[in-house]
Structure formats: structure tokens, C-alpha cells
N, C-alpha and C positions, 0 to 999 in steps of 0.2 A: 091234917092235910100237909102242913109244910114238912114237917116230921117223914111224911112217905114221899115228899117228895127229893126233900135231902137225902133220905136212903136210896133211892132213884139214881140220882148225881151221884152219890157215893160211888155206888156198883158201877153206874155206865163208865168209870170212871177207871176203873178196876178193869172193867173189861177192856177198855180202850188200852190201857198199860200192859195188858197180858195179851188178848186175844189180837188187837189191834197190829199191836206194834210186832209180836210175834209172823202175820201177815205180810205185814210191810217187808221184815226183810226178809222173808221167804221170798218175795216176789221180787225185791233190790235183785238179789242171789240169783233168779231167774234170767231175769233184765241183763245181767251180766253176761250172763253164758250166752244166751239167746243172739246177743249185740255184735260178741265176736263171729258168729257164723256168719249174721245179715251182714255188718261192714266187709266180711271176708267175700262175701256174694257179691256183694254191691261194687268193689274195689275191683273185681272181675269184667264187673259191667261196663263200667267205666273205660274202662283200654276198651273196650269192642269200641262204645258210644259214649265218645266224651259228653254229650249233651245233656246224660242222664248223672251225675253228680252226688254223692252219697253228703246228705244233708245231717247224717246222723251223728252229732255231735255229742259229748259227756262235758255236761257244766255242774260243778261244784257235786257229784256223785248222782246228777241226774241224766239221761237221755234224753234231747230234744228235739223232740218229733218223735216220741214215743208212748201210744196211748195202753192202755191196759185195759183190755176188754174185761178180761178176767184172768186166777191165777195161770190159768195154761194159754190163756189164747191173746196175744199182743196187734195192734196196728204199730207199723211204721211210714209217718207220712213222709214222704221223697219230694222237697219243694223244686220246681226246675224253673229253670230263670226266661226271660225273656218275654212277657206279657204285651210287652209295649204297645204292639200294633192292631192290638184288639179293642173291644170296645166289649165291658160287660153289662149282658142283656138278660134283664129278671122281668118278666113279664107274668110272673102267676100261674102260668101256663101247665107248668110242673111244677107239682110244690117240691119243695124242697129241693130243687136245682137251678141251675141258669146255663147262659149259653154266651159262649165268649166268641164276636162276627169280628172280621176284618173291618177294619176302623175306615178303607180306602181299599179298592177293589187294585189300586198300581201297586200297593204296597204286601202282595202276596209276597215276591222274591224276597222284600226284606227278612222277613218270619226265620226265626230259627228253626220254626218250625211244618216250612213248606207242604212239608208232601204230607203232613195229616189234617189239613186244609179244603173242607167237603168243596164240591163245586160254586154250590151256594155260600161259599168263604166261613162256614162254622168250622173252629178249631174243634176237633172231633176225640171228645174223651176216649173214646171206644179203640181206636185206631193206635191214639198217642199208649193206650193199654197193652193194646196186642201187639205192637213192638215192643214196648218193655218185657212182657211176659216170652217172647222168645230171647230177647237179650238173658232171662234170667233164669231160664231154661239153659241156656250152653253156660250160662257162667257156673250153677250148679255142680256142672259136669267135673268143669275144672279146679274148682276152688280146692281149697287144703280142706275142709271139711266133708267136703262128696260122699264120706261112707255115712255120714251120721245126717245129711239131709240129703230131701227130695219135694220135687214139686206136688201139689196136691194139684188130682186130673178134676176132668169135670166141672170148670168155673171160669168164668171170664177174669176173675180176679188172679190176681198173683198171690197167691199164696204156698209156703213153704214151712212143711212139716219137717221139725230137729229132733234129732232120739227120740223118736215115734212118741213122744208127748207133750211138745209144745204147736202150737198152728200161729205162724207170726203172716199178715199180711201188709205186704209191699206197695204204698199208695200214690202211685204219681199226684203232683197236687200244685198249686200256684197258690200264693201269699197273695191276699188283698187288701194294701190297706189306704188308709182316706178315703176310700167311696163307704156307705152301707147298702145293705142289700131295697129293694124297694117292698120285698116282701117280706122285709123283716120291721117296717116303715111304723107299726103302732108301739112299737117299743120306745121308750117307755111308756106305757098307757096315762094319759094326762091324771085322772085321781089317784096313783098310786105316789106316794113322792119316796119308794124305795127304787133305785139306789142313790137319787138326788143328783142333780145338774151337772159336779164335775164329776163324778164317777162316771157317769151315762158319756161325758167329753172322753174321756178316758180309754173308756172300753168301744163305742165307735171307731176312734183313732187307732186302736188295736187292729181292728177288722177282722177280716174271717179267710175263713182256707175253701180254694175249689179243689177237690176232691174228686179223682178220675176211677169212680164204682159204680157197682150197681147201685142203682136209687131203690129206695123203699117203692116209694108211689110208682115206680113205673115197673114192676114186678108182673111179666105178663104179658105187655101191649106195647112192647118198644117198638116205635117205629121209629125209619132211621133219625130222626128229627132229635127225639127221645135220646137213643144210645148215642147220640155224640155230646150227650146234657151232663154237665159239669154237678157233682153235687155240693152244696151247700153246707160249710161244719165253721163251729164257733166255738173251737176247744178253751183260744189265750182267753177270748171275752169272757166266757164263763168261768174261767179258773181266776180272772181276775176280781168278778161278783162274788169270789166266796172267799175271799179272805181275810174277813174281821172275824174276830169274834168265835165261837164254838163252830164255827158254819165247816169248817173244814174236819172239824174233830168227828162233826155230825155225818157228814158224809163218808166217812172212815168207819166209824161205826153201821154204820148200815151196808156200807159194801161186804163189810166183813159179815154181818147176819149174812148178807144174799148169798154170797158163797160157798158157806157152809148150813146153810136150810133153803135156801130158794134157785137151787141148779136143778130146776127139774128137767121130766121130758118135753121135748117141743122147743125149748129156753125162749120161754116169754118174758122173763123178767133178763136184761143186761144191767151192768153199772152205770149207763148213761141214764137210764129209768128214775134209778136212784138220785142222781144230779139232778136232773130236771123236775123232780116232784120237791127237793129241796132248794130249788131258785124259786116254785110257787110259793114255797112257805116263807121264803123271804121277803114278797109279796105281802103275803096275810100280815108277817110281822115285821114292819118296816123300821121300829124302833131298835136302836142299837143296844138297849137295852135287855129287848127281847129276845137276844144273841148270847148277854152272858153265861156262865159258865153253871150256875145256878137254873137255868131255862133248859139246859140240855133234855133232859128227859123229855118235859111239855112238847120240844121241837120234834122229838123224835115221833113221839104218840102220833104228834099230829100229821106226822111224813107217814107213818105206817098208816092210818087213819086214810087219806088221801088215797094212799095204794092201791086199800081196798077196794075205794071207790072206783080209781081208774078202770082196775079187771074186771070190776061187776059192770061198769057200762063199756067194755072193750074200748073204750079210750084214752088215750094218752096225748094230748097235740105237742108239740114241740116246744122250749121255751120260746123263743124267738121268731117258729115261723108256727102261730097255731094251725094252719091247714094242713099242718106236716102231723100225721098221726102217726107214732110210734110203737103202736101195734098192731100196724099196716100188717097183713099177713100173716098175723100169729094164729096157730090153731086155735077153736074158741075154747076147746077143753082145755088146753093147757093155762088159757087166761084164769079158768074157774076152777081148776086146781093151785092155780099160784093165790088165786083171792082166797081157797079155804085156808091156804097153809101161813101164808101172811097174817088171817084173824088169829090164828092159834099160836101164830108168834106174839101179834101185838098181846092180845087176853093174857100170856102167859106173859109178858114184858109188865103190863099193865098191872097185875094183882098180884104180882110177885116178885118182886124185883130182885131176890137171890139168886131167882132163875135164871138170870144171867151166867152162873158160876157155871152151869150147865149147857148154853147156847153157846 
């Protein structure tokens, strides 16, 4: 047993160094190219509408405010300043978003941001989008890049297509931090004691990002209430829950399987799936111990394991906000084509572990 499982760690280990890493800077190399076009769009924006500010910065050979959906498809979130005069309102109501009201019905003219200010004083995602998406529409036009990008039609989102093979979208968004959400409120769950008091201090204080998109849950039934609803994302928090330990090595490895065996039709499985089924297992395994580099494989089984289970019962809840189910809207066959393909990874992971040399 320990024997298969050391050869387990060996291999995963081998693949992490070859397939892994080969990954990584496939996509660094991506991130690069892709950066220049956006800052060159964004830099355009700007002279139109100073209020809209290219947040997109490079720290130590990283982009921040740069998520990686997958290798061709990137978010960038655009933080913009000035929240002060709101008040943010999480009532459950929509999962997975909230709604940010004038704090003081005199204090409308202060707002930097006046005129996307519903009558009922919600600052209106929707609104603050559709002027961005025209600002970034003319800037397009002008930018030193113009021949090699264009807007993608069709979407309330801002999104822009680079040499017809990357899709990066453009995400107006506001930083929150020292509040947490109210429906994020049973985190940490009292019997679980992972990630422990000051971690948990830690990553509250981080806080979370409101995010100016379509919401999962409201896919459908927007009423205006709805499209002016802020969504809810907790990139720094969760990036900050995974870094002892094999947890980051673990989620590298599995991104890397899903990209090259689980990009199916429909794409029911993204890499956020992947993250969130490994913050439950850090749950299951709360000991630091059970993170060593020795445990790699066990962790992984038990992520792929998990997976299955999600797609055979169509759900997924959110780490953070469980009424947020993350495959709101996915077609059901692609869910049970992702659960056959995922068994036949795990089985072949699980009884063979050379087969790696192969995945």
C-alpha cells in the first residue's frame, strides 16, 4: 500500500515538473501578450473617462487583477475607486450578489458616481457596465492594437477577442474590505477547526471584490432590482486558504488534467470548480499534516472522487456562499458526460499511476 502510494507521489510529481510547469508558462507567455493589448485599451479609456483607471498592474512577473479562466480565456478585474457613500446591502435575496444603496439620500451629488445611481439610490451594476462597454468599444477602435482585436457582440459583458484565439474579459469591480458578506456569515463552520482563528482573522480582513456581471442565479429573471446587483467573488481570500502545504501544487495539477481531458461541450467543468472542491477537502483534512507532500495523491483521489459526486447530483454550492450553486445552468448532459470522463480519469489515476506519463 505505501509502496503504491509513494509511486503515486513519485509520478504526480513528475507530472507536476513536466506537464505542470510546462502549463504555467505557456499561459505566463499568454498573460504577457494578452496584458499589452488590455493596458493599451484600457490606457485609451482612460483619456475618454478618467474615472475608469487601468488597475492592471505587474508585481514581481505577476498581473494583479488577473484571473485565468482557462488557457485561452482570462478575466480582468478593473477596481474603481470611490465606494464611500454607499452602504453594502447582502440580504440573501440573490444569492451570490448584493446591492450597494446610497448611505444618505443628500449625499447622491457627492458619488463619483452620479448618474448610474437608480432612483431608488442603488448604484447600478448594469449601467456602470454599459458605459464602460461603450468607452471600450471606441477605445478599441483607436488603440495601436485595433487590427489584432475586437469586441465580442452579443453580451452585456465586456468582452474582447485578441488574434482570434484568446477571449479576455474586462470587469468593472469595487475592493471590499473590513466588512464580510452576511451571506457568507457560517464560515467558518463552528466543528470544522480548519483554517483556525487567525487564518479565518486574516482572510476576513482580506475581504472580497463586487464584481459588475452577469450573475449565475439570475440568468433568466433579471428584474431591474436584479441587473443593478453587484456580484459577489473572493479571489485574495481563497488564494490566501491555499497556501501551506501541497494545496497549491494540488490545484495545479488538477487544472492541468481539466484542460487537457475535461474541456468538453457545453464546459461544465471551469478551474474555479476545481478550487472550490479543493477548499472542501481542506475541510475533510484540516490537519497540516494531511497537506504533506507525501499525501498528494490521497488529496487528489479524494478531489477527483468529490467531482464525481458533484456531476452525478448536478451540484456544486459555492465555497463561501453554499446557496450559490455552481452549475446553475449547466446543460445536464454535459454534467454526465463530465462525471463519465472524470471516473475514467480518476480509475486510470487510481490503478495506474504511470498513466500519468500519458494524461
Amino acid at each position: 500500500m505505501i509502496a503504491t502510494q509513494a509511486k503515486l507521489v513519485y509520478q504526480l510529481n513528475k507530472y507536476h515538473n513536466e506537464r505542470c510547469q510546462a502549463r504555467k508558462a505557456a499561459i505566463a507567455k499568454t498573460i504577457r501578450e494578452v496584458c499589452k493589448v488590455v493596458s493599451d485599451v484600457l490606457k485609451e479609456v482612460e483619456v475618454q473617462e478618467p474615472r475608469f483607471i487601468s488597475s492592471l498592474s505587474e508585481i514581481d512577473a505577476r498581473y494583479e487583477g488577473m484571473e485565468v479562466i482557462s488557457p485561452n480565456e482570462f478575466e480582468v478585474v478593473l477596481y474603481l475607486n470611490q465606494m464611500g457613500v454607499f452602504n453594502f446591502v447582502d440580504d440573501g435575496s440573490l444569492p451570490g450578489c448584493a446591492v450597494l444603496k446610497l448611505s444618505d439620500g443628500r449625499k447622491r451629488s457627492m458619488s463619483l458616481w452620479v448618474e448610474f445611481i437608480t432612483a431608488s439610490g442603488y448604484l447600478s451594476a448594469r449601467k456602470i457596465r454599459s458605459r464602460f462597454q461603450t468607452l471600450v468599444a471606441q477605445a478599441v477602435d483607436k488603440c495601436s492594437y485595433r487590427d489584432v482585436v475586437k469586441m465580442v457582440a452579443d453580451t452585456s459583458e465586456v468582452r474582447l477577442r485578441i488574434r482570434e484565439r484568446y477571449v479576455v474579459q474586462i470587469t468593472p469591480a469595487f475592493k471590499c474590505t473590513g466588512i464580510w458578506p452576511r451571506s457568507a456569515a457560517q464560515w467558518p463552520m463552528p466543528h470544522i477547526p480548519w483554517p483556525g482563528p487567525n487564518r479565518v482573522a486574516e482572510v476576513k480582513a482580506e475581504g472580497f471584490n463586487l464584481l459588475s456581471k452577469e450573475c449565475y442565479s439570475l440568468t433568466g429573471k433579471q428584474s431591474s432590482a436584479e441587473s443593478d446587483a453587484w456580484v459577489l467573488q473572493f479571489s485574495e481570500a481563497e488564494n490566501r486558504l491555499l497556501m501551506a502545504g501541497c494545496r497549491k501544487k494540488c490545484l495545479s495539477v488538477l487544472k492541468t488534467l481539466r484542460d487537457r481531458h475535461l474541456e468538453l461541450p457545453g464546459q461544465p467543468l471551469h478551474n474555479y470548480h476545481m478550487k472550490t472542491l479543493l477548499l472542501y477537502e481542506c475541510e475533510k483534512h484540516p490537519r497540516e499534516t494531511d497537506w504533506d507532500e507525501s499525501c498528494l495523491g490521497d488529496r487528489l483521489n479524494g478531489i477527483l472522487l468529490q467531482l464525481i459526486s458533484c456531476l452525478q447530483c448536478r451540484r456544486c454550492p459555492h465555497y463561501f456562499l453554499p446557496n450559490l450553486d455552481l452549475f446553475q445552468g449547466k446543460p445536464h448532459s454535459a454534467l454526465e458526460a463530465a462525471a463519465k470522463q472524470t471516473w475514467r480519469l480518476a480509475r486510470e489515476i487510481l490503478t495506474n499511476a504511470k498513466s500519468l506519463d500519458k494524461l
